[in-house]
N, C-alpha and C positions, 0 to 999 in steps of 0.2 A: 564496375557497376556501383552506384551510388546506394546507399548504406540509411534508414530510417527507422527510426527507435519510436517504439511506443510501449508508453508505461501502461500497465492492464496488470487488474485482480482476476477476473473473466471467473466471477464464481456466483452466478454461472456463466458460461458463454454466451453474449444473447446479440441479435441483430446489430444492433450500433455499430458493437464491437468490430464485426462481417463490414460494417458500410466503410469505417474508420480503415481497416486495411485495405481496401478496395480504393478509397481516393488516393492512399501511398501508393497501390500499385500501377493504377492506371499512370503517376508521373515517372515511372520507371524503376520507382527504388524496390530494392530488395529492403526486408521486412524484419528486424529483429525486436521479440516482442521480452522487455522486463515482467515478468510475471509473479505475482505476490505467490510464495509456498504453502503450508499450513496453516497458517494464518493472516486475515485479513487487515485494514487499514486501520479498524476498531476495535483490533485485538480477540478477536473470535474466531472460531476454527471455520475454515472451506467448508462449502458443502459438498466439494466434488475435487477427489486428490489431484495435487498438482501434473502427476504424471500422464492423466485422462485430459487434463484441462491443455497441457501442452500439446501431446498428438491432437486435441481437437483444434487447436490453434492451427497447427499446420494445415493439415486438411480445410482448412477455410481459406487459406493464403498465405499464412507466416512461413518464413524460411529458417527462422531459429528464436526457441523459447530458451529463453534462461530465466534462472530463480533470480529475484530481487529479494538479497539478504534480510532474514527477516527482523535485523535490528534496523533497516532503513524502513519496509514491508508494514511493519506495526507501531511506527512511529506517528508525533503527530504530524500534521499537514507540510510544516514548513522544512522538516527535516526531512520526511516524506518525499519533499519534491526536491531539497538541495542535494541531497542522496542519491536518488536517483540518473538528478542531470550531470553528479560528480562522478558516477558510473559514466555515463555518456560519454565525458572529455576523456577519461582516464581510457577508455575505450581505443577512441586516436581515428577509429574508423567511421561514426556515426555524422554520416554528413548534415541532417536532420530530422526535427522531433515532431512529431505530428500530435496533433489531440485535439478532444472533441470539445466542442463549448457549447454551453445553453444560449449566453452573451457574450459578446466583446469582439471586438478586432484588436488586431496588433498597434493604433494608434489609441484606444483607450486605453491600452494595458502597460503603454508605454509613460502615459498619461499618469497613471496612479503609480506606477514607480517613479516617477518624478517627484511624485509631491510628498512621497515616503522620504522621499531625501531631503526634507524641507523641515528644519527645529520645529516647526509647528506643531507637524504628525507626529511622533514623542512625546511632544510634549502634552499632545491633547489626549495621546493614549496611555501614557501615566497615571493624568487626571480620573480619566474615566475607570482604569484599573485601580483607582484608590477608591473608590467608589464602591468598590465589592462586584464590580462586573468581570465576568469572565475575559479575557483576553481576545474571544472571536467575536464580543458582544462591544468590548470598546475598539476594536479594530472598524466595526462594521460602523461604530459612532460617529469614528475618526473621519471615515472616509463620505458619508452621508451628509456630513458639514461642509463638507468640498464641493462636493456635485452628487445632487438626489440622485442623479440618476447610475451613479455607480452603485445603487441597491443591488443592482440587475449582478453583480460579482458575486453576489450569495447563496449563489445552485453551487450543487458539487462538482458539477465538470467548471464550471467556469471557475471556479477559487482553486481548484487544484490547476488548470492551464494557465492559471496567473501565476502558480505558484512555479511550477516548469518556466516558465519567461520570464520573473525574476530571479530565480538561479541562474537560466544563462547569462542574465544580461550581468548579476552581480560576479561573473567566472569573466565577464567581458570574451565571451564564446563564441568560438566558429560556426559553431552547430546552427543550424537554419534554425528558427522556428514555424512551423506551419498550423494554423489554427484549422476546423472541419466544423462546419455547424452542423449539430445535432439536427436530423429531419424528422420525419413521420412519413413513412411506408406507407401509399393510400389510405387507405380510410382508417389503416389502424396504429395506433401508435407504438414506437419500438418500446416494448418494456424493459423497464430499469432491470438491472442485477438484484440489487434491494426487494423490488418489488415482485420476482419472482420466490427470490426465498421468503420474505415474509407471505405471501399466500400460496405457496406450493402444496401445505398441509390438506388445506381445505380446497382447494380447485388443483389436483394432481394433473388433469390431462391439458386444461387451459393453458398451465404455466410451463408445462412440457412442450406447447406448439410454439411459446416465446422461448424457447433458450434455439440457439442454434450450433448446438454440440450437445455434448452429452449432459440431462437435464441433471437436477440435485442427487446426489445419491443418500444424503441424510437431510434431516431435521437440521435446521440451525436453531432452532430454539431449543431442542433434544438436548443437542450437544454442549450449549451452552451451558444446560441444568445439568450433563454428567461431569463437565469442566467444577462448578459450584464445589458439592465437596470437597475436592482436592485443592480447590484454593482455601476454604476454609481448614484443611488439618495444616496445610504449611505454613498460614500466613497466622494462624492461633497459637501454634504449639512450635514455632522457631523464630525467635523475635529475632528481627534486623535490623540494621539501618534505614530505613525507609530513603533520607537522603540521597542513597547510591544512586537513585532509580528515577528513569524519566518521567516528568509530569509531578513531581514531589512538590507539595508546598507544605510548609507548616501549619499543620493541622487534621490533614487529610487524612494522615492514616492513623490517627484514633478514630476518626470517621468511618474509616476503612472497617476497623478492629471493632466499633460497635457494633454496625450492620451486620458483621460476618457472623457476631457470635446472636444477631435477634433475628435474624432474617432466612428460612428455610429454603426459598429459590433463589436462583440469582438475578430472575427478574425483578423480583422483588426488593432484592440486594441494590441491583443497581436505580432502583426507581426512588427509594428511600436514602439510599447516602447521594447522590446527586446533588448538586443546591445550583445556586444561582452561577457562582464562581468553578464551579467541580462540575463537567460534565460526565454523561454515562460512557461517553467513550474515553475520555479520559481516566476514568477509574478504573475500563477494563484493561487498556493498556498497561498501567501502570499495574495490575492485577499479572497480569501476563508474563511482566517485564520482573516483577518479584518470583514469581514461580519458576520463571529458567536462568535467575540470579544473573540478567542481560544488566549490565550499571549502563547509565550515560555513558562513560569513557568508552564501554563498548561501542556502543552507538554512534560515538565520535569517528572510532579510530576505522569501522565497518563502510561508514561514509565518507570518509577522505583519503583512506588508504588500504581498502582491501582487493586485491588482485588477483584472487583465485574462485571462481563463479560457476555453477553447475549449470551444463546445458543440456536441460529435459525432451527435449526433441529438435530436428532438423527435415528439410529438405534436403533434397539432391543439388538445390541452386546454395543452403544453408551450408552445405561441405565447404566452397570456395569460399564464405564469409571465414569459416572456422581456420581454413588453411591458409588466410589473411592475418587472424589473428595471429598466427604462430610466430610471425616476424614482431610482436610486441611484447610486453613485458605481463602482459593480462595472461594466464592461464584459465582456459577453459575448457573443461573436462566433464565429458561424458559418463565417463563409470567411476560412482563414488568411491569404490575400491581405492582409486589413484589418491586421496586424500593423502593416504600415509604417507608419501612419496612428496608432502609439498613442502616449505618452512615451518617452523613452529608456529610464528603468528598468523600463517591463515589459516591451519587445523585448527589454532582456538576459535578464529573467527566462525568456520564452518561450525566448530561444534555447539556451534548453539543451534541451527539447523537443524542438526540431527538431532537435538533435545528437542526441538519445536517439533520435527516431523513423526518422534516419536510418542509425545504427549497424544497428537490426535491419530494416533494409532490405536492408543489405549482408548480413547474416546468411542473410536468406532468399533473398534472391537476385533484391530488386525494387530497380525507379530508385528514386534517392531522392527528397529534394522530396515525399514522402507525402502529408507534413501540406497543403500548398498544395494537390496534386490533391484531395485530400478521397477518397482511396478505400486 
């Protein structure tokens, strides 16, 4: 049986998601879904534990949910996706990748990785980086000067399924890529993930009939503001290397180290140190990425070479994926117990995991140990 990967946060689980497995399964493939753990793409805790978010994935169609390590999980975009699809190959079994797009086909996208390959693009995004622009703001420069109408690549599914298509293409990859355009369910539109936890506060039953699994079980803005303290006693009261840490640039974290000591939320935190060049999601990551002393090198070595991956739920069809894998060099394990039992280098890798999944243990107000209970 033919084998499809799809990367998913699903916090929450909402319609798309459901449409997006649905076209994989109608062409026959069995369903395995990368699913971000404790924390999200922007560095901010789940609204709804991964272990809820996986059995809700099965029960909609997935045959098996595994964790997407959370040094690939909360990185930014482009590691994000070359991480990812470097899970996929390493995989052996993922015939192909599905994902959902606002814009593009696979002939525009082929289009803009061409001309990525072309001294020009560098050279013109140098330019505009010298400039004081952010990196996603001279990227989008670069590419606007080409052809206007590659604007349309600046929604989030479509920048991340660009990002999925040039990982495989730069792995020169087996892996199929399959693009899904985003719809609209009659007359009402499928609601974003985003958009669900940003107004779940204030419209609780609205944004309960857009999730299609289990709705938020916290505040993300809550959790955000109980995460704030503890970023501010660690990152005030044990100076580091900032360097180590992804998203570093010089400068940043005196930026960093003002706000935390003027600034009492962390909305506020992030709204104030932000600038033109420093995005708010960038500062949380790299907030993140300081608190579970994750370096880049970790990040590297998580993305190109780690092989031991937890699988938070299954099907009955998801057993024959799993008893497939066993013929490869990937270990994938069901009861985190089995950690002890692996090499050293991928019990360090997982343990950052269990640092991650225990931080929003403390956040929400459960023992930690998560990962080992399995719940």
């Amino acid at each position: 049986m033919k084998n499809a990967l799809i990367v998913a946060e699903t916090n929450p689980l909402h319609y798309g998601h459901v449409y997006l497995i649905e076209q994989a399964k109608k062409e026959g493939y069995r369903i395995i879904i990368l699913m971000s753990g404790a924390f999200s793409q922007r560095g901010i805790p789940v609204v709804t534990d991964p272990f809820t978010r996986g059995k809700d994935l099965v029960k909609t169609g997935a045959d098996v949910v595994i964790t997407l390590p959370v040094q690939i999980a909360t990185s930014y975009g482009e590691m994000f996706s070359e991480g990812a699809m470097s899970i996929a190959e390493r995989f052996g079994k993922i015939d192909a990748v599905f994902c959902g797009t606002e814009w593009g086909s696979i002939e525009e996208f082929q289009q803009i990785f061409d001309y990525e390959q072309d001294p020009i693009f560098p050279a013109r995004l140098k330019q505009s980086l010298a400039e004081g622009n952010s990196f996603s703001e001279s990227y989008l420069l670069a590419l606007k000067e080409k052809n206007y109408k590659w604007n349309g690549l600046f929604q989030s599914n479509a920048l991340l399924a660009y990002g999925y298509f040039k990982a495989l293409a730069k792995f020169n990859s087996y892996i199929d890529f399959r693009l899904v355009e985003r719809i609209k369910e009659g007359s009402s539109p499928i609601v974003s993930a985003s958009y669900i936890r940003k107004h779940f506060d204030e419209k609780p039953k609205e944004m309960k009939s857009a999730c299609a699994g289990t709705p938020p079980q916290f505040s993300e803005k809550r959790l955000m503001e109980s995460l704030y303290p503890l970023y501010r006693t660690i990152c005030l009261e044990n100076p580091v290397d900032w360097n180590l840490y992804d998203g570093y640039e010089k400068g940043i974290d005196d930026r960093i180290l003002k706000f935390l000591r003027e600034c009492n939320s962390y909305d506020d935190f992030l709204e104030n140190a932000k600038t033109k060049r420093y995005s708010r999601w960038r500062i949380s990551r790299l907030l993140l990425h300081r608190f579970l002393n994750m370096t880049s090198n970790q990040i590297q070595i998580a993305a190109n070479e780690q092989k031991a991956f937890h699988v938070l739920a299954f099907s009955e069809s998801g057993t024959a994926f799993l008893k497939e894998m066993k013929s490869t060099d990937i270990q994938l394990f069901t009861n985190y117990k089995s950690v002890s039992k692996l090499p050293s280098k991928e019990r360090e890798l997982l343990s950052y995991e269990e640092k991650a999944m225990n931080l929003w243990s403390i956040l929400t107000n459960h023992s930690m140990n998560r990962l080992f209970q399995g719940k």
